[in-house]
C-alpha positions in Angstrom: 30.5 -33.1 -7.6 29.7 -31.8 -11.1 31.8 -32.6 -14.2 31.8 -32.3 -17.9 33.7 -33.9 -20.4 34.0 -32.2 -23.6 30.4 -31.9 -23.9 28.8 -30.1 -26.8 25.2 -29.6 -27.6 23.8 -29.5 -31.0 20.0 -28.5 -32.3 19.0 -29.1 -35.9 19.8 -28.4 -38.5 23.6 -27.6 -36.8 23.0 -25.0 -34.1 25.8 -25.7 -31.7 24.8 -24.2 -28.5 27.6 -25.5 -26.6 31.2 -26.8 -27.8 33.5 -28.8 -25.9 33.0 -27.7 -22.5 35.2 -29.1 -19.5 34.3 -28.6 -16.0 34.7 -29.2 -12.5 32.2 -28.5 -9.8 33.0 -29.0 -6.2 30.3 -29.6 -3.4 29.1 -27.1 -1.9 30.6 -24.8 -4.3 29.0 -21.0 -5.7 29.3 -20.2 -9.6 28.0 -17.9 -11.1 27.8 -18.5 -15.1 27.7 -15.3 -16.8 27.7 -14.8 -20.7 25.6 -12.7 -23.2 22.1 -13.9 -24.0 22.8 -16.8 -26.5 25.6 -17.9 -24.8 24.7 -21.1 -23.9 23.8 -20.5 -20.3 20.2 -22.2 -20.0 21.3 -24.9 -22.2 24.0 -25.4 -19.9 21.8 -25.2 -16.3 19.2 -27.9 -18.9 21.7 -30.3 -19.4 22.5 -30.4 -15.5 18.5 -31.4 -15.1 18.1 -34.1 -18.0 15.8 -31.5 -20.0 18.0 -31.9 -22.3 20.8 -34.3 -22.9 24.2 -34.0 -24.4 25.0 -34.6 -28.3 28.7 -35.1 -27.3 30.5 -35.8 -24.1 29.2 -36.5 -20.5 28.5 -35.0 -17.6 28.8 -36.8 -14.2 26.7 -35.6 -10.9 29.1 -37.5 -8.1 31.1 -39.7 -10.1 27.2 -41.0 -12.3 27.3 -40.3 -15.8 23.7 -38.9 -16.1 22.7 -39.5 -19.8 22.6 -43.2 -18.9 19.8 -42.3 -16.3 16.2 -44.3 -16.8 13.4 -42.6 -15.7 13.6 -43.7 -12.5 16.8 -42.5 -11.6 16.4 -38.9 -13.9 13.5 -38.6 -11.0 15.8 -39.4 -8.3 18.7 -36.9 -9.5 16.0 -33.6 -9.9 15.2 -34.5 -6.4 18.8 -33.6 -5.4 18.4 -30.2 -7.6 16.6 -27.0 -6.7 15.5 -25.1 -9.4 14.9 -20.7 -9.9 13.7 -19.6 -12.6 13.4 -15.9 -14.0 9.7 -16.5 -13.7 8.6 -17.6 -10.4 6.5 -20.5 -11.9 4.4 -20.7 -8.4 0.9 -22.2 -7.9 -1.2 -19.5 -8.5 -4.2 -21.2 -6.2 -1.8 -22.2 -3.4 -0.7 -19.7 -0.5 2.7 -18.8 -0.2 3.5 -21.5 2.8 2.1 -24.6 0.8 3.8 -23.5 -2.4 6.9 -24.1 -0.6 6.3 -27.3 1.4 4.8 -28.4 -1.4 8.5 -28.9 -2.6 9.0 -31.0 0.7 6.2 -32.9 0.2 6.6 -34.4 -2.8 9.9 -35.9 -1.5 7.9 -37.6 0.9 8.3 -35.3 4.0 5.8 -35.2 5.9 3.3 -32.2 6.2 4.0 -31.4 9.9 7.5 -31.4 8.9 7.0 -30.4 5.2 5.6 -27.1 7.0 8.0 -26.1 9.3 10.8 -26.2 6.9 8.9 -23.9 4.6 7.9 -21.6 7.7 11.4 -21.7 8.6 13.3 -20.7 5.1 10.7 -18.1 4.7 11.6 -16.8 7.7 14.7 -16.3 6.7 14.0 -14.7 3.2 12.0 -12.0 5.7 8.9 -13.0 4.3 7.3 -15.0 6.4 4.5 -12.5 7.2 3.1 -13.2 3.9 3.0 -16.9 4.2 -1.2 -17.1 4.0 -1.4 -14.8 0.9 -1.9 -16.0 -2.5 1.7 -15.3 -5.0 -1.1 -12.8 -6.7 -0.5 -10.6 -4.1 2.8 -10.3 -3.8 5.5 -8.0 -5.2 8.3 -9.4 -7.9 10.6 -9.1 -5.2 8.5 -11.0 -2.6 7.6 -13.8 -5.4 11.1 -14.5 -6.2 11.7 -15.3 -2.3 8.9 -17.5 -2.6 10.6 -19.5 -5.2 14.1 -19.9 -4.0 12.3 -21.1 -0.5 10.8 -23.7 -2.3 13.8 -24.4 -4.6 15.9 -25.2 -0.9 12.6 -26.9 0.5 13.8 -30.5 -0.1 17.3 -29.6 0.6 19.0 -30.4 -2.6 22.7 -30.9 -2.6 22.6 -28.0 -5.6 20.8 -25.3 -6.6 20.4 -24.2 -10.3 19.1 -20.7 -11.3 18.6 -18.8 -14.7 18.2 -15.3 -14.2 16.7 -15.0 -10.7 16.6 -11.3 -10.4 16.4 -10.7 -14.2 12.9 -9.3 -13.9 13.1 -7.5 -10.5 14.6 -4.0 -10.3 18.2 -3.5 -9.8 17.5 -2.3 -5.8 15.1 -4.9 -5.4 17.5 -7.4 -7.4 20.5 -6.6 -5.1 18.2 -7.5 -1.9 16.9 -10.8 -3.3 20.5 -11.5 -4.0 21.7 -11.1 -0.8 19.7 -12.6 0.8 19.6 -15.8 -1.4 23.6 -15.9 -1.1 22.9 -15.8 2.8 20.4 -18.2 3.1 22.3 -20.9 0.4 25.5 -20.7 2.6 23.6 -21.4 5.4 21.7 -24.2 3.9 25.1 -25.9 3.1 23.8 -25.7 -0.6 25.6 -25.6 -3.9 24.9 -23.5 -6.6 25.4 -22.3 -9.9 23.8 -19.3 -11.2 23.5 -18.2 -14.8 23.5 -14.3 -15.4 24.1 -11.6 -17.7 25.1 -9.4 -14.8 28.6 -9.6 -15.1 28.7 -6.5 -12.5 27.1 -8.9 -10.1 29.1 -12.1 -10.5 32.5 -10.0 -10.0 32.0 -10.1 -6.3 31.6 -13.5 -6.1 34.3 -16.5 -5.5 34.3 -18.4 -8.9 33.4 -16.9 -12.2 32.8 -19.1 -15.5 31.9 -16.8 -18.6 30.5 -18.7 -21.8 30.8 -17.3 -25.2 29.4 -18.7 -28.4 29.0 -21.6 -26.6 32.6 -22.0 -25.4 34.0 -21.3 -21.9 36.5 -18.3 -22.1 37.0 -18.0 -18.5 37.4 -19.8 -15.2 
């Protein structure tokens, strides 16, 4: 599904973030991307969203060479893409339930069914119970099950995450993670997950580790 070609990404004045990177991603696929901070893991995940695009090479979601994207179509392929971030990033004057079908929404589900699927994911992040309360009032742990609920609210074909559990204790981290790896497989959802927790990633299928902005390890 996911491919790069000998992609590199420079920043002025000659910061090379990421050189020469090849790459192949299958559907449905879980990798975790691990490195040191610096690595070149964000910049990575970025490049997979059209934040940022590539000074050298390409990279091709199903067979499309996304660079080449208009507008149009850069909306169209981050409607395929869930996103977590390492902050939540949720509406602060929305509960927890329309934060999530919000996601739905703007996909053009409807609200009836915009609703349920949000009830439903939340559900099975066991977290349901808070679905009427602002994100104010909920724990780290509780926030970050907010946001992957939304992130698989318009069922993407992948989901991207920098850091999910990098602010969350590492008990509460380990829950979160479980349960996001549960609820993903279940979901039929890809994903590739960029984390410093190299202890973490080793009990997963597929490994790549970046360094200096080069892949060492597949």
């Amino acid at each position: 599904m996911i491919q790069f070609e000998h992609v590199g990404k420079t920043y002025p004045p000659n910061y090379r973030a990421l050189c020469d990177i090849n790459l192949e991603i299958s559907r449905g696929e879980f990798v975790y991307l691990v490195g040191a901070s610096g690595a070149g893991k964000s910049t990575f995940l970025r490049l997979l969203f059209r934040a940022e695009e590539p000074s050298a090479g390409e990279i091709r979601l199903n067979g499309e060479n996304i660079a080449k994207l208009k507008s149009r179509g850069v909306a169209a392929l981050r409607r395929k893409i869930g996103l977590v971030f390492q902050e939540c990033k949720l509406l602060a004057n929305l509960t927890v339930v329309d934060n999530v079908a919000l996601a739905a929404e703007v996909t053009g589900a409807s609200q009836k069914d915009s609703r349920s699927k949000a009830l439903s994911l939340l559900r099975e992040l066991g977290i349901e119970d808070r679905h009427h309360d602002l994100p104010v009032a909920l724990s780290g742990g509780e926030q970050q099950r907010v946001a992957i609920s939304r992130a698989l609210a318009n069922r993407p074909l992948l989901l991207l995450a920098d850091e999910p559990t990098g602010n969350l204790d590492p008990r509460t981290s380990d829950q979160v993670h479980a349960e996001f790896l549960r609820v993903i497989a279940e979901e039929g959802v890809g994903a590739l997950v960029a984390t410093h927790n190299s202890e973490l990633a080793r009990r997963m299928t597929r490994l790549v580790r970046l360094e200096n902005g080069r892949l060492i390890q597949d």
